[in-house]
N, C-alpha and C positions, 0 to 999 in steps of 0.2 A: 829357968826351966821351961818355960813357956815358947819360947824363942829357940831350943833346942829342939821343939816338938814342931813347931812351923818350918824347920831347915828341914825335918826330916822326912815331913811330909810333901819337901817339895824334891828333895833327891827325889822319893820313890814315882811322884807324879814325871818328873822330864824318865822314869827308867821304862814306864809303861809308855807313856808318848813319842819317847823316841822313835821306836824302828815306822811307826804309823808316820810322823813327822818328818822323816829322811824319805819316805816312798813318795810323800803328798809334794815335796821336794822337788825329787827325782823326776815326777811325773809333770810337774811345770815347767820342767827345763825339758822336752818334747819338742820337732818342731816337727810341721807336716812336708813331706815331699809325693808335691802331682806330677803325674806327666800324663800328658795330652797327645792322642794318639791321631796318626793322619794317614788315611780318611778314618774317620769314628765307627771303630769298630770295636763290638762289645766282646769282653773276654778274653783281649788279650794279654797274655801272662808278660808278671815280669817277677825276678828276684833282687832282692837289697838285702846283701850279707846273707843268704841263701835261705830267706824270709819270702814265700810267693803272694803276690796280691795279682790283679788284672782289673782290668781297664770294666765301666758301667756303662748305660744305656748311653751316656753323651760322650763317648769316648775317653772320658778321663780314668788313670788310676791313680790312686793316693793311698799314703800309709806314715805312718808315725815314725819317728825314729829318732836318736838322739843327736844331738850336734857331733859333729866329727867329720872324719874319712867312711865312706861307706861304697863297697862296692855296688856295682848293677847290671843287672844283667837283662836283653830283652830278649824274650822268646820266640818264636815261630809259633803260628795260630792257622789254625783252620775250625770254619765253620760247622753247625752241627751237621747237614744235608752232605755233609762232604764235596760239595762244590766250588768252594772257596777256599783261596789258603792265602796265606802274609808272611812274608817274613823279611827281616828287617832290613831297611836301604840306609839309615843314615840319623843323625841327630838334627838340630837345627843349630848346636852350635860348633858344626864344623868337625866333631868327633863320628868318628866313620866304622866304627866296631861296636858290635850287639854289645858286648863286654866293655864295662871303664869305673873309673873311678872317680867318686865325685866326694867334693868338701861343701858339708851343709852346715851351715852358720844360724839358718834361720829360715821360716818357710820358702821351698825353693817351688818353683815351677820347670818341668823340661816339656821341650816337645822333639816327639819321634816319628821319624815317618818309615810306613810300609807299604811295599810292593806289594800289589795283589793279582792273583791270577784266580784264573777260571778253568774248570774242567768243563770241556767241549762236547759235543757230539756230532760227530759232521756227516752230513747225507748228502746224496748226489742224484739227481735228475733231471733230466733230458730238457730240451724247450719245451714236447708237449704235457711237463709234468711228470711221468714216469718215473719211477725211480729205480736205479742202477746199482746193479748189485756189484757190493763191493770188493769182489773178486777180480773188478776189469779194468779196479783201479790199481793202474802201474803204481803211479805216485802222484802227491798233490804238493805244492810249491807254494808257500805263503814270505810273503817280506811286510816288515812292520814299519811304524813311520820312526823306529830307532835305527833302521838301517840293518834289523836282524832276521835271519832269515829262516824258515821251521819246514821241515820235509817229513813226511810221513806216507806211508800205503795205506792198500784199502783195507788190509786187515789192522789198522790201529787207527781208529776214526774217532776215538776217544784220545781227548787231547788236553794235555795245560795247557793254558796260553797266557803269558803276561797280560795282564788289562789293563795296569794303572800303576803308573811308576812314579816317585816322588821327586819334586825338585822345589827348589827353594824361592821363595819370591819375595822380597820385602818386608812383608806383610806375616811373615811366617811359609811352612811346607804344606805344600797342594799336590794331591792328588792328582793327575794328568792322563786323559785314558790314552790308551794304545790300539790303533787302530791297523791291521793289516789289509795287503791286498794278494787277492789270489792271480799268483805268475802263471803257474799250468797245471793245468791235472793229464795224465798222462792217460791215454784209452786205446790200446791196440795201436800203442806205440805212435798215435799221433798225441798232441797238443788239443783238447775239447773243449778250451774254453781263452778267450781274447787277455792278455797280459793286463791286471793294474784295474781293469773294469769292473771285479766287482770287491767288496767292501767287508770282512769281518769284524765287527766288535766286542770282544769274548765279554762283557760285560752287559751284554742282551742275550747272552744263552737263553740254557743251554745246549740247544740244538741249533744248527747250523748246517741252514739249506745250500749247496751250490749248483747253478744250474750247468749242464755243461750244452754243449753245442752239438749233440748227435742228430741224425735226420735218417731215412728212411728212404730205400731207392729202391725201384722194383727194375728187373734187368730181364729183357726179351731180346733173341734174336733173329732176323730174317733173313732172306737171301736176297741178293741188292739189286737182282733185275724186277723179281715179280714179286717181293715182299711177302712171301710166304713163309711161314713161321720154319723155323730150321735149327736144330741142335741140340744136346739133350741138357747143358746146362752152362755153367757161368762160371771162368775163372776169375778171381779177381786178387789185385796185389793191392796190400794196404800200403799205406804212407810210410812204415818202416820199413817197407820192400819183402815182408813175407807175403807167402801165396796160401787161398783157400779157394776151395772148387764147393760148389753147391748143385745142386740139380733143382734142373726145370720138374715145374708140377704137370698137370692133364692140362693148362692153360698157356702153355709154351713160356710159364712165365718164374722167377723167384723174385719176390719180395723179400728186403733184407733190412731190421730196423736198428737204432743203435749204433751207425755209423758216426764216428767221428769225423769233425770235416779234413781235409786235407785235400791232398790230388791221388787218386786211386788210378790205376789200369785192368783194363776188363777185356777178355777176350772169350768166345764162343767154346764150349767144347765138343767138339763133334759138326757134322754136317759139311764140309767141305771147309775150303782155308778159311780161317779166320783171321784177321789183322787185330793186337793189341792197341787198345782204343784209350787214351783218358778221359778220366772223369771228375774233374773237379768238383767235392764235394764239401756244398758253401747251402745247399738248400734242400730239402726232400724232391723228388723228379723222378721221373720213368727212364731211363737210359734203354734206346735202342743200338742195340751190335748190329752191326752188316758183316755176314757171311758169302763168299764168294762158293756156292754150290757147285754139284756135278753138271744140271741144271744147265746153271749161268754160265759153266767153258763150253760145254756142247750148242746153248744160240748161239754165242759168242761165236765160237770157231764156224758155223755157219754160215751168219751174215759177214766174217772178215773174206768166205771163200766167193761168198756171192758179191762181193764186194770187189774182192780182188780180181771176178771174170768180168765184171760189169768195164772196169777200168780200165780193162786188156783190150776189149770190143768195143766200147765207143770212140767214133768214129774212123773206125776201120770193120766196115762193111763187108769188104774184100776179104779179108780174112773170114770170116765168120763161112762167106761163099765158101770160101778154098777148102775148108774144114768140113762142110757138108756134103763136097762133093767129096772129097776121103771117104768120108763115112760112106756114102753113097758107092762109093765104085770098091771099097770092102765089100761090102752087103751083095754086089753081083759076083764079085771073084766068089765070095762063099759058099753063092747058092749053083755054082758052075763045079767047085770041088762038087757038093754032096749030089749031082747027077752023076 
């Protein structure tokens, strides 16, 4: 009897222990799965079997899971400030889709690497500081050190840019920043700034100053015997061969800033003929026009006639005689008519 009473006391003890005893089980056979994120960036998602966890302050995320097949998935991340974003380049072991399947046995470690880009903001100003409103930018021209090239106008100055792209080294995936160079910015159709010279790193945002090469000419004309001021104002042809006309102020003079360098052509407008002049423009300078005036034909034709008698009568004396006495014996037949 006794012994009937101990059997039944222990069926009912394993019928209460069991389901607690099968989960305390279930939960030792658990194995952890990290992955490690490059560059260490916090918050980035991922799913395992469509379970979401993300990455902590030291770039790792982990989560529990049981032995098996489990899928995974990595997500696209951007930061709070919205400056930043990542999204995925690659594994480190050779698996090349955000999406895959992994067999975990036992605590596994992965590592992932992410491309990160930067939102830009890119300004433009002169050598002496100034800044250029971004209406005069045609276009701007950037080439990166992957060999890839980014074009934008002045009305989109807000830009992604790759910063740091992932590759693999030995050691594990690194981070690698990307550095471009500015080809051309385009400014009333010239070229404002030298090829390759100067340097962006979107990962020092996020504003981005470019200097361009504009300068400042002031444009007077005279007339080319007696340098006296002459015309009412300035044509001038930009480097992409259109033309614009300015007019002269109370100072015979127009000052013009902003110019891109290139080679210009400048010619007077008004005051007698003007010859189209170039102007290579490499530095800020005065550009003087010469005007060929009403003025300068009227000495001109002067001194060629005083010139042209001087040449006819030297040395022929005789003539000059022969010619006064013409005149001379006109002057008596005349005054012989009017008696």
């Amino acid at each position: 009897m006794r012994r009937l009473w101990v059997i039944a006391l222990l069926v009912a003890a394993g019928a209460v222990l069991g389901p607690a005893g099968s989960a305390a089980a279930a939960q030792s056979n658990l194995v952890e799965l990290r992955i490690v994120v490059a560059p260490k960036l916090i918050g980035v998602p991922f799913l395992v079997d469509g379970r979401p966890f993300a990455s902590h302050g030291d770039g790792v995320a982990s989560i529990t899971v049981t032995p098996g097949k489990h899928r995974l998935v990595a997500l696209p991340w951007k930061d709070q400030d919205g400056l930043r974003r990542a999204v995925f380049s690659r594994w480190r072991d050779e698996v090349f889709t955000a999406q895959r399947s992994i067999e975990v046995t036992h605590d596994t470690t992965l590592e992932v690497g992410m491309d990160t880009s930067f939102l830009l903001r890119f300004e433009f100003r002169g050598i002496e500081g100034r800044v250029v409103s971004p209406d005069r930018i045609e276009s701007a021209l950037l080439k990166n050190t992957l060999g890839t090239k980014k074009s934008f106008t002045g009305d989109e100055t807000s830009q992604w840019l790759l910063g740091a792209r992932i590759v693999r080294r030995a050691e594990g995936l690194e981070s690698v920043p990307v550095v471009y160079r500015v080809q051309s910015v385009l400014v009333d159709g010239a070229n404002a700034v030298y090829a390759a010279q100067q340097a962006v790193t979107p990962d020092r945002g996020p504003v981005v100053s470019i200097t361009l090469q504009l300068f400042t000419a002031r444009f007077r004309s005279s007339d080319a015997l007696f340098g006296l001021s002459t015309g009412s104002g300035v044509r001038l042809q930009f480097p992409d061969g259109h033309w614009r006309s300015y007019d002269f102020g109370d100072d015979g003079s127009v000052t013009l800033t902003g110019l891109p360098r290139g080679t210009y052509h400048a010619a007077t407008i008004g005051g007698g003929y003007a010859p189209v002049s170039p102007v290579a423009m490499s530095k800020s300078q005065t550009v003087d026009l010469q005007t060929v005036s009403p003025l300068d034909v009227g000495v001109v034709s002067v001194v060629a006639v005083a010139c042209a008698l001087t040449l006819l009568f030297v040395g022929r004396p005789d003539l000059l005689v022969r010619l006064r006495r013409r005149f001379a014996r006109r002057r008596i037949d005349a005054k012989s008519v009017a008696q």
